[in-house]
ZAKE-514608 format. One record per residue: residue in three letters; x, y, z of N, C-alpha, C in turn. Coordinates in nm, 4 decimals, decimal comma. Example, Ala and Ser with C-alpha at 12.3 -4.5 7.8 and 13.67 -1.06 7.14 Angstrom:
% residues 2
 resn      npx      npy      npz     capx     capy     capz      cpx      cpy      cpz
  ALA   1,3190  -0,5690   0,7800   1,2300  -0,4500   0,7800   1,3200  -0,3300   0,7800
  SER   1,2850  -0,2250   0,7080   1,3670  -0,1060   0,7140   1,2900   0,0030   0,7870
END
This chain:
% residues 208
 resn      npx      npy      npz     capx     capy     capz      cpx      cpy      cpz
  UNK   5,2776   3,9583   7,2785   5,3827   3,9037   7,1921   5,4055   3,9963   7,0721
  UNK   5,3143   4,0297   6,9941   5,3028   4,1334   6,8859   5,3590   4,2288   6,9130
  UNK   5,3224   4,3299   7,0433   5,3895   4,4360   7,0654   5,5034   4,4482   7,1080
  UNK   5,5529   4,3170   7,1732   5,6937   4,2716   7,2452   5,8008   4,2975   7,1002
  UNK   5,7265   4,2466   6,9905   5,8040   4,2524   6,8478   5,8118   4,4443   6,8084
  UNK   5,7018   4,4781   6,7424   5,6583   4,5440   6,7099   5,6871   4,7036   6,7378
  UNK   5,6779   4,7324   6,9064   5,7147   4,8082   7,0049   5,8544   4,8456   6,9683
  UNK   5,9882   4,7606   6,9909   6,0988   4,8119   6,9908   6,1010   4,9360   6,8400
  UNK   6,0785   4,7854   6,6985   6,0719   4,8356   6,5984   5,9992   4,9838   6,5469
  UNK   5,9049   4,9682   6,6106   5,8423   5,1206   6,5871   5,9080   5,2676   6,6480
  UNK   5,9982   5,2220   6,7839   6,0973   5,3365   6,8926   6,1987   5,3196   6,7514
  UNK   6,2451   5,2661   6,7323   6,3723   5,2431   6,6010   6,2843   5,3483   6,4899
  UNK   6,2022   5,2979   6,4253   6,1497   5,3632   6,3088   6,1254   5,5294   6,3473
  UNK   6,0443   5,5754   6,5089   6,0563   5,6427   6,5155   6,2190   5,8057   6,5443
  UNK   6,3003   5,7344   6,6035   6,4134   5,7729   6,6263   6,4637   5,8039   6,4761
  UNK   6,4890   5,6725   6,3674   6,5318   5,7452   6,2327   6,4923   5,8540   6,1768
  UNK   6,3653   5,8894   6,2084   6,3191   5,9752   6,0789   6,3867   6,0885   6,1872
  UNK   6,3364   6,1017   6,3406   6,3693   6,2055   6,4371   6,5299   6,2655   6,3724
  UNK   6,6217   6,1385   6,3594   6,7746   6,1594   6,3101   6,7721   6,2227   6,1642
  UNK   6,6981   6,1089   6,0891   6,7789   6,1473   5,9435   6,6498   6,2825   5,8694
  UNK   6,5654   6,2316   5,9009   6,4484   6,3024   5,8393   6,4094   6,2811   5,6902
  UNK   6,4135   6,3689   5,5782   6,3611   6,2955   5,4676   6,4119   6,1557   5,4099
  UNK   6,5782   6,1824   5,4246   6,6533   6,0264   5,3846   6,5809   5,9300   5,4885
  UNK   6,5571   5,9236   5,6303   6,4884   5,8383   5,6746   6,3350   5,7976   5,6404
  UNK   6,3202   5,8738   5,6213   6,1493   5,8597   5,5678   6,1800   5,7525   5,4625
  UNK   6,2417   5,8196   5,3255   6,2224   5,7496   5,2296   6,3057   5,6509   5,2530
  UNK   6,4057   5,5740   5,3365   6,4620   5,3948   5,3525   6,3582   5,3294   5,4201
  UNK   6,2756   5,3981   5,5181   6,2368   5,3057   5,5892   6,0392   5,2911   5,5317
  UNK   5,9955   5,3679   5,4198   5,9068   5,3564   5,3432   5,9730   5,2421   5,2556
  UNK   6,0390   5,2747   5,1891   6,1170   5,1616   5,0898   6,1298   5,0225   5,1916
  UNK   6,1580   4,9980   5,2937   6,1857   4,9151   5,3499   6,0385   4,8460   5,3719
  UNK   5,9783   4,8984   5,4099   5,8482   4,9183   5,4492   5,7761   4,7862   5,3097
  UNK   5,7516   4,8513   5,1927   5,7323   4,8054   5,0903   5,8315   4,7034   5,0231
  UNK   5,9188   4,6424   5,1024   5,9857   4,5209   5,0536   5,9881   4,4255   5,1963
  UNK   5,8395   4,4106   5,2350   5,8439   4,3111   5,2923   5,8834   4,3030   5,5102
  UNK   5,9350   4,4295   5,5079   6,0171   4,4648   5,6447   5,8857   4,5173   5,6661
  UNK   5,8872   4,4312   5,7923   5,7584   4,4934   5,9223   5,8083   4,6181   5,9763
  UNK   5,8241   4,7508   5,9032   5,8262   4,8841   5,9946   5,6844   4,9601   5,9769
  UNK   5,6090   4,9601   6,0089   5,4452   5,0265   6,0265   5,4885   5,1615   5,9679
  UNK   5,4284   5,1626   5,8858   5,4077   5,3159   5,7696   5,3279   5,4097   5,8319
  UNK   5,2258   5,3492   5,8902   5,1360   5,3906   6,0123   5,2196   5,4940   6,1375
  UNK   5,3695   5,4247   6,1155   5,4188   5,4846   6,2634   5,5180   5,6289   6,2061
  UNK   5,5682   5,5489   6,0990   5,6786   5,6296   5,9893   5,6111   5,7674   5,9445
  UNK   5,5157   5,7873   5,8917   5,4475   5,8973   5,7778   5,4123   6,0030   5,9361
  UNK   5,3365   5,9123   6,0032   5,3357   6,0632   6,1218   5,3913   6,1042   6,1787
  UNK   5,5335   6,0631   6,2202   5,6367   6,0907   6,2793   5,6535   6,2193   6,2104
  UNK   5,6661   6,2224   6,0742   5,7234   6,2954   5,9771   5,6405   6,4053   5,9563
  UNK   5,5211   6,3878   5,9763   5,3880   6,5207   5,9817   5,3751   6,5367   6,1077
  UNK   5,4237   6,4961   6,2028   5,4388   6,5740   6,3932   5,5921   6,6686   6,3606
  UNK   5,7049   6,5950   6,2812   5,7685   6,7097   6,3098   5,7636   6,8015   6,1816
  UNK   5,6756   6,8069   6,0898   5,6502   6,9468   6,0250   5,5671   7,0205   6,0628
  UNK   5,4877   6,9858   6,1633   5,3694   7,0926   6,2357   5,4727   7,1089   6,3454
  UNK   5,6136   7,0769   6,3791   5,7176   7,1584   6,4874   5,8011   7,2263   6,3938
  UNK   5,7738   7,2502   6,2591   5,8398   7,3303   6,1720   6,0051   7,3031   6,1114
  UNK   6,0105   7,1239   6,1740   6,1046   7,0463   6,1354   6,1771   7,0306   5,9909
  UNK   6,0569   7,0027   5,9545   6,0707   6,9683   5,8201   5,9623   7,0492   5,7254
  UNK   5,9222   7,0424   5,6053   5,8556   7,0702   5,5331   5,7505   6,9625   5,4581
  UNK   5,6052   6,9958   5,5189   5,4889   6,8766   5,4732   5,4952   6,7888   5,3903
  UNK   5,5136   6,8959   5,2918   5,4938   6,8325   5,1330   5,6238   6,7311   5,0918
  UNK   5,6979   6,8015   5,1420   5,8241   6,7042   5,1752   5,8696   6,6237   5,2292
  UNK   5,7784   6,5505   5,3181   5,7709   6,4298   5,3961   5,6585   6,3424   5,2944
  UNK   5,5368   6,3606   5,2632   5,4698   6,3097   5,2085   5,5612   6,2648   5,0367
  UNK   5,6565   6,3656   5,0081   5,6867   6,2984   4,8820   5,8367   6,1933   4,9531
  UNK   5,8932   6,2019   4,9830   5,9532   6,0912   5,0469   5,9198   5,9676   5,0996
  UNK   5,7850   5,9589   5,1526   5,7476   5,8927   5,1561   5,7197   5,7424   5,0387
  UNK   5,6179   5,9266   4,9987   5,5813   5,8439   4,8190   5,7058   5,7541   4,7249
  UNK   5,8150   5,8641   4,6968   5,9202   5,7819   4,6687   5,9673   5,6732   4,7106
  UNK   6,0033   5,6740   4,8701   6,0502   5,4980   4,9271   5,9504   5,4153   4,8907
  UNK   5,8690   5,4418   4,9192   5,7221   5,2888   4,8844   5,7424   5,2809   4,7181
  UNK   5,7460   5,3756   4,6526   5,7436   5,3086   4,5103   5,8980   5,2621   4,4371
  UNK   5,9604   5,3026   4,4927   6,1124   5,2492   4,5039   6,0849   5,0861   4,5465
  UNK   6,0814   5,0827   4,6671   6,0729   4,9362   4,7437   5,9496   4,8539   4,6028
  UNK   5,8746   4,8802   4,6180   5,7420   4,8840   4,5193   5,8536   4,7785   4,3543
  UNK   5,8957   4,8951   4,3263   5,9654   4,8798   4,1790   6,0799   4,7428   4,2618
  UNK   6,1446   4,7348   4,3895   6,2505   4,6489   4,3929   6,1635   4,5342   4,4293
  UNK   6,0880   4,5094   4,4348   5,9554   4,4110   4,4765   5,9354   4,3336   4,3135
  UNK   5,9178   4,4410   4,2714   5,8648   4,3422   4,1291   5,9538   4,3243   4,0335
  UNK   6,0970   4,3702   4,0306   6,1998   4,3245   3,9681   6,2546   4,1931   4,0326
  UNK   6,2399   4,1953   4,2165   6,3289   4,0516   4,2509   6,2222   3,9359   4,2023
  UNK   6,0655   3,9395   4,1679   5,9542   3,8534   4,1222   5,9509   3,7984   3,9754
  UNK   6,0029   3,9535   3,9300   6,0200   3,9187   3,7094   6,1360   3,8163   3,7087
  UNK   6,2498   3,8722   3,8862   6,3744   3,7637   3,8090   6,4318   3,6286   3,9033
  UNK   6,2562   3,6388   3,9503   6,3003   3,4761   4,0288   6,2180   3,3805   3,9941
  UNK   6,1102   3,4591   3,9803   6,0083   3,3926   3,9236   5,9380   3,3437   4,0380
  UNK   5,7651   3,2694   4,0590   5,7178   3,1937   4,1620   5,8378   3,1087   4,2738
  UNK   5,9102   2,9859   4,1730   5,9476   2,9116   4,2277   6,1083   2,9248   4,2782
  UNK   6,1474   3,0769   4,2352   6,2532   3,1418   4,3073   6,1932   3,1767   4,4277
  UNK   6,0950   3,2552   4,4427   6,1000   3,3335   4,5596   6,0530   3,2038   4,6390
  UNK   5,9797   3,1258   4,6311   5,9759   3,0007   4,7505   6,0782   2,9538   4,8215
  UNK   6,1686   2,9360   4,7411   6,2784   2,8446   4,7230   6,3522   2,9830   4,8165
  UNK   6,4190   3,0683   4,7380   6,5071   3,1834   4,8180   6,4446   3,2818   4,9028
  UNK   6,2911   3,3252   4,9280   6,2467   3,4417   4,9639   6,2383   3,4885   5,1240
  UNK   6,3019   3,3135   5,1884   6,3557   3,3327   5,3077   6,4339   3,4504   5,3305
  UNK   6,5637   3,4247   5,2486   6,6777   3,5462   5,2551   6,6192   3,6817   5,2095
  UNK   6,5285   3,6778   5,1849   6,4155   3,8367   5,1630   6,3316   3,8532   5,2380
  UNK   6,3227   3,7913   5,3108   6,1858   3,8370   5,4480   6,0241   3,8010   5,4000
  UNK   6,0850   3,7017   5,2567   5,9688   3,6691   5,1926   5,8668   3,5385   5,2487
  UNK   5,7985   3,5280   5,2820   5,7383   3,3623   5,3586   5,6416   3,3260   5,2217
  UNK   5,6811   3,1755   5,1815   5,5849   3,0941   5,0952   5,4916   3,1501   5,0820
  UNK   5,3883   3,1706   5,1794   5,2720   3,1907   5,2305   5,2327   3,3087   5,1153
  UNK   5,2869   3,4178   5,1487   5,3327   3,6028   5,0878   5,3063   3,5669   4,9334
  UNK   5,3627   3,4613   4,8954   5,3765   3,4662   4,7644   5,2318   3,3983   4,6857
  UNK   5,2102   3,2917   4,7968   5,0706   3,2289   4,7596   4,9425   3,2793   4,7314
  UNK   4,9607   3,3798   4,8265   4,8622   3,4933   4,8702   4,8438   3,6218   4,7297
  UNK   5,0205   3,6820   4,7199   5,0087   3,7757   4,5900   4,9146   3,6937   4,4938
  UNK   4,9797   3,5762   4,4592   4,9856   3,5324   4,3294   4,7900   3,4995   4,2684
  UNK   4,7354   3,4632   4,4322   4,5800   3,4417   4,3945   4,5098   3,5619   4,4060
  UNK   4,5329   3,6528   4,4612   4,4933   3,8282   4,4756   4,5341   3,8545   4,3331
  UNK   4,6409   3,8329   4,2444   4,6607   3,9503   4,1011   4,5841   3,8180   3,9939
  UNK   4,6000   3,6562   4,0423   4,4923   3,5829   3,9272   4,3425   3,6344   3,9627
  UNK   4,3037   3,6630   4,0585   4,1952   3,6754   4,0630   4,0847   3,8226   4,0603
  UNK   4,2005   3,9677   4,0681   4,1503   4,0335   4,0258   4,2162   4,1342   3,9107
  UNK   4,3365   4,0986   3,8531   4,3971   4,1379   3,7670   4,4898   4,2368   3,7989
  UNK   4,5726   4,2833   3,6812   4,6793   4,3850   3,7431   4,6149   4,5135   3,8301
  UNK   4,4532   4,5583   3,8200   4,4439   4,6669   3,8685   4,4433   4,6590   4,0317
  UNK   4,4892   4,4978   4,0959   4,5058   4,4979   4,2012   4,6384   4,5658   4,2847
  UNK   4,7482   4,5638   4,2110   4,8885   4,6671   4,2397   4,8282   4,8096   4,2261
  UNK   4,7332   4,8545   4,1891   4,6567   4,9888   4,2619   4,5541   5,0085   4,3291
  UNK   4,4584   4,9285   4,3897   4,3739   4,9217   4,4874   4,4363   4,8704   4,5981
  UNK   4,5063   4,7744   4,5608   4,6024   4,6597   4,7064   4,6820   4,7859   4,7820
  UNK   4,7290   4,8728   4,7212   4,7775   4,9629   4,8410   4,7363   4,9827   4,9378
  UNK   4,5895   4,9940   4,9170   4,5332   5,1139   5,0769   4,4912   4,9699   5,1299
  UNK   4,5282   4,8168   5,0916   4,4820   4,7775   5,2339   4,6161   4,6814   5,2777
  UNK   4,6004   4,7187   5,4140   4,7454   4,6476   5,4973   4,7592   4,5176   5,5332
  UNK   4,8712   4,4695   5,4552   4,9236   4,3953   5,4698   4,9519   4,3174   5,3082
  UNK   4,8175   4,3699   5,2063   4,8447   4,2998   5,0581   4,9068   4,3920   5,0427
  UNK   4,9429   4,5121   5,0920   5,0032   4,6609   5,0120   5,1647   4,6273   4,9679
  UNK   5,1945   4,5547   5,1075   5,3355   4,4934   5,1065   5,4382   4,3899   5,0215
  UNK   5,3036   4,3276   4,9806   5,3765   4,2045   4,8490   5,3027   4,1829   4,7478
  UNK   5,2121   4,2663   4,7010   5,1277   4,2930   4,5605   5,2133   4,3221   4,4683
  UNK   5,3442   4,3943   4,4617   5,3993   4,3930   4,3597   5,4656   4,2791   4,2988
  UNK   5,5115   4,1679   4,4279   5,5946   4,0174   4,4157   5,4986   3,9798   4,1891
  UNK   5,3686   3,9478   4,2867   5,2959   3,8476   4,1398   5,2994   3,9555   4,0392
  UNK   5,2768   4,0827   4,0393   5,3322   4,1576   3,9387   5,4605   4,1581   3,8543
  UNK   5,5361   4,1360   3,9300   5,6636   4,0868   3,8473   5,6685   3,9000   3,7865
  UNK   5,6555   3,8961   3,8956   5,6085   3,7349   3,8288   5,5331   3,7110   3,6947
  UNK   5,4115   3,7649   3,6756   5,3577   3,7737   3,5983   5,3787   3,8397   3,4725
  UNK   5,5027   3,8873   3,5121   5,5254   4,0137   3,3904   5,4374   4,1654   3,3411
  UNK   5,3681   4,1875   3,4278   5,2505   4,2957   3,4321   5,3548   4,4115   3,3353
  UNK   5,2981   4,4377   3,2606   5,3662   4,5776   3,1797   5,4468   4,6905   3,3158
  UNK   5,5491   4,7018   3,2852   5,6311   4,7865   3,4413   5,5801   4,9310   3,4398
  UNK   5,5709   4,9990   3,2981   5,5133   5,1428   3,2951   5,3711   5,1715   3,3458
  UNK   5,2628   5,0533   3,3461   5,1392   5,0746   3,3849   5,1771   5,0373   3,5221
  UNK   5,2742   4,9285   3,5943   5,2664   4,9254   3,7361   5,3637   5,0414   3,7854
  UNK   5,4430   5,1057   3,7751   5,4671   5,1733   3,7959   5,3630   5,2823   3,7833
  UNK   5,2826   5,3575   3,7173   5,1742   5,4684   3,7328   5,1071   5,4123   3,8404
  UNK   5,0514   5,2459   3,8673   4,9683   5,2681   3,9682   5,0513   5,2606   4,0760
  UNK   5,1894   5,2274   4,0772   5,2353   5,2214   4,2231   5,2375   5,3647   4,3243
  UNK   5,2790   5,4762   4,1948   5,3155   5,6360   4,2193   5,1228   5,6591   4,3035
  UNK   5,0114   5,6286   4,1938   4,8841   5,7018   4,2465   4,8192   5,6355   4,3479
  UNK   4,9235   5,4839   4,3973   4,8885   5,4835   4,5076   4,9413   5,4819   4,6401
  UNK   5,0710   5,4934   4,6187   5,1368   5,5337   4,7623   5,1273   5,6691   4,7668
  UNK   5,0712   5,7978   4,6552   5,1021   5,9262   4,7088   4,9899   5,9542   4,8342
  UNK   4,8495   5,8780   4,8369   4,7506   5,9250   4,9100   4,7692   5,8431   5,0259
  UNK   4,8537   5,7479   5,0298   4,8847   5,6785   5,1756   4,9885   5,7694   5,2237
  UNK   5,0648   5,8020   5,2076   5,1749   5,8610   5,2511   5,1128   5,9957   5,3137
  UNK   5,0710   6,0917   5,2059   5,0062   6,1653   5,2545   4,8895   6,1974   5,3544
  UNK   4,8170   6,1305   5,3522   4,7128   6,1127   5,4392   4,7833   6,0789   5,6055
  UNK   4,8719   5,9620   5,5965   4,8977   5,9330   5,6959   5,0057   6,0344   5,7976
  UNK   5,1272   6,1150   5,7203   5,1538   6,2239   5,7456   5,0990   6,3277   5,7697
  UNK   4,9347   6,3671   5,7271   4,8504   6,4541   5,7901   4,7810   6,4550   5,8902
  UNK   4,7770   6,3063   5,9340   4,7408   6,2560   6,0853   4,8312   6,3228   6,1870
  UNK   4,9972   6,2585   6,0896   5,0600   6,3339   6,2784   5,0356   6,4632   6,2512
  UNK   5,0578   6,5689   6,1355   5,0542   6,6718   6,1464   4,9542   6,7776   6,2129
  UNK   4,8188   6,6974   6,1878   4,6800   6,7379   6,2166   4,6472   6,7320   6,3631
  UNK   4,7070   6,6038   6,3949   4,7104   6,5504   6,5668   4,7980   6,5402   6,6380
  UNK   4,9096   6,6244   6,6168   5,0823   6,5961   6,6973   5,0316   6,5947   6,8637
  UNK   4,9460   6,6638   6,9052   4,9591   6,7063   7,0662   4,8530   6,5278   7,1216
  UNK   4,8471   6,4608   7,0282   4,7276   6,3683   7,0273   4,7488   6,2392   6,9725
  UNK   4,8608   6,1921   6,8977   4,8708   6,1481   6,8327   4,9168   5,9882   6,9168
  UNK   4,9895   6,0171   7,0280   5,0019   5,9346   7,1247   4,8792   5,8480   7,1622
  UNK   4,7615   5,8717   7,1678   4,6513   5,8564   7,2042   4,6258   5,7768   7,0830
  UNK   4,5739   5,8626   6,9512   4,5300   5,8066   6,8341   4,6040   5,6133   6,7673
  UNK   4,7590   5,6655   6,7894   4,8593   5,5463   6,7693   4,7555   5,4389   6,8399
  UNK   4,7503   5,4328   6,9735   4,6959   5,3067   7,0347   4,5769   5,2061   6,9172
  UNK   4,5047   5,3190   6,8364   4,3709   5,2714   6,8061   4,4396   5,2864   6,6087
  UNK   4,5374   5,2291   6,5956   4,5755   5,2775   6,4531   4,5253   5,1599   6,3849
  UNK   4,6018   5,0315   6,4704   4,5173   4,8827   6,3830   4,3725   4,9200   6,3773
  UNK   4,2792   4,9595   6,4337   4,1137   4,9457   6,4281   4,0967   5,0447   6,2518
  UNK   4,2141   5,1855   6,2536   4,2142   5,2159   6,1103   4,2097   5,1654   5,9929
  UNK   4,3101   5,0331   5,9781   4,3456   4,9587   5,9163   4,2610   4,8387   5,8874
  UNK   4,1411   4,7870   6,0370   4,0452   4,7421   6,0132   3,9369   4,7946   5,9094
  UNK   3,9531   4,9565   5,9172   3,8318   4,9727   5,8478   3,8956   5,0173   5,7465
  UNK   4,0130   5,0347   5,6813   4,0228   5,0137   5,5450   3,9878   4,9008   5,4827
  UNK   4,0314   4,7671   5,5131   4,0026   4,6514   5,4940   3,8721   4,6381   5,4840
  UNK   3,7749   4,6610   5,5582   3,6405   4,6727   5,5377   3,5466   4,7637   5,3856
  UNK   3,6031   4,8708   5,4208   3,5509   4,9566   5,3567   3,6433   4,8869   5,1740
  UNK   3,7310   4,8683   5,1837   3,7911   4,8028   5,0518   3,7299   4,7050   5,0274
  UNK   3,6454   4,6241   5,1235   3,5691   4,4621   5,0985   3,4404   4,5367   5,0244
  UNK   3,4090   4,6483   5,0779   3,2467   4,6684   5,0036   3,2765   4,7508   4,8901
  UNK   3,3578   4,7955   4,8475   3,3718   4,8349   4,7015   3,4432   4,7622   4,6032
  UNK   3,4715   4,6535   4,6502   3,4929   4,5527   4,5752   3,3677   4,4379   4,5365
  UNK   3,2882   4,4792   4,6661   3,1617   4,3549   4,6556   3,0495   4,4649   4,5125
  UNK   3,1049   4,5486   4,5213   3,0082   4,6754   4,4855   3,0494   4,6797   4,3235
  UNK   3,1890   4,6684   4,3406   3,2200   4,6043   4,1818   3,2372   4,5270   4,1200
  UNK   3,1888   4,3973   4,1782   3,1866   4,3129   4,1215   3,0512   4,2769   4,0921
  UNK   2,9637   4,3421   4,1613   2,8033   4,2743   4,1245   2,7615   4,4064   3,9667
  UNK   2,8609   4,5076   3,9935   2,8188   4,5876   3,8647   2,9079   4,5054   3,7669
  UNK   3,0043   4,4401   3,7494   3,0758   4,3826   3,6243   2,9399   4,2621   3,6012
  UNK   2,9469   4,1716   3,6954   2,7990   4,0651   3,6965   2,6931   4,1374   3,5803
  UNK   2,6184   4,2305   3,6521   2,5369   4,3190   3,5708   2,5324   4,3580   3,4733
  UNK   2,6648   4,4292   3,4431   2,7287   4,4574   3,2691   2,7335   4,3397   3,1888
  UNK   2,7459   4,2465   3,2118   2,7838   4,0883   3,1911   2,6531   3,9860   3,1259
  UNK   2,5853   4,0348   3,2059   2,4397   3,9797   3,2136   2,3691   4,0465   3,1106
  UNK   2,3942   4,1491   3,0950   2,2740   4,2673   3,0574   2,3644   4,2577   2,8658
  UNK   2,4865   4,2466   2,8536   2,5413   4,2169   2,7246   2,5193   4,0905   2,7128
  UNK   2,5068   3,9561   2,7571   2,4821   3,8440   2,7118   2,2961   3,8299   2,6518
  UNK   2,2460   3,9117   2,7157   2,0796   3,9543   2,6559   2,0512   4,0129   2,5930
END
């Protein structure tokens, strides 16, 4: 069922960038980051398979990238500053927004503060609507904006160095991309468990 969805969308995502190239990169990153299921996963290597065919230029896919996600990023937390919680419930249908999305931001940024709109990037699926409670909340826009830039540049990039690194292979790799995404999620759970028992510690050790 997933891939029945998923599948077409990704032949689509891939074909744009094939057509437009950097302008595609950066709509469908931007798109990407407002909520639209197009796998960034599928987008960024497309774009580093065709600069290792001398298509395009590396560095120049990776900043397109960077740009659409923090574009989408910035249109994320302006439609949140100006709907507020009980806008986007109410309207976020007509945004591809589900209740759920918003329930979810809103206890992820109460519960670990704004520096979650720069860690929430590298893991998939909060990467996508972490900026919503940022705007909601009113988070200062110049500090979310710095973390939005330092953290879509190393997703973008990284993931564009996959296709580039693995174009003759990459077919192969794609199959096993969710298990990637597993272990970001993972590996983001233990440095979070890792910082929170050192804040505990700091905490403890100043109350004595």
């Amino acid at each position: 069922m997933f891939e029945a969805i998923i599948g077409p969308l990704k032949a689509w995502a891939e074909s744009v960038v094939h057509s437009l190239g950097y302008p595609g990169i950066f709509v469908l990153m931007l798109l990407d980051s407002t909520n639209i299921p197009i796998p960034s996963e599928v987008i960024m290597p497309t774009g580093g398979i065709l600069a290792k065919q001398g298509k395009l230029v590396f560095w120049l896919v990776g900043t397109a990238g960077t740009l659409g996600t923090v574009c989408g990023s910035c249109l994320n937390y302006w439609i949140g500053r100006k709907l507020g919680k009980a806008g986007l419930i109410k309207y976020g249908k007509f945004l591809l927004i589900r209740p759920k999305e918003v329930e979810h931001g809103e206890v992820w940024f109460k519960r670990h503060g704004p520096s979650v709109t720069l860690w929430g990037r590298f893991i998939p699926l909060v990467r996508t609507f972490i900026s919503l409670p940022a705007g909601i909340f009113g988070m200062d826009f110049p500090r979310f904006l710095l973390y939005a830039v330092i953290g879509a540049a190393p997703w973008c990039f990284a993931w564009a160095y996959v296709g580039f690194k693995f174009e003759e292979h990459f077919g192969e790799i794609e199959k096993y991309w969710k298990y990637a995404d597993i272990a970001v999620v993972l590996a983001a759970i233990w440095l979070l468990t890792k910082w929170f028992i050192s804040r505990r510690r700091e905490r403890s050790s100043n109350v004595t």
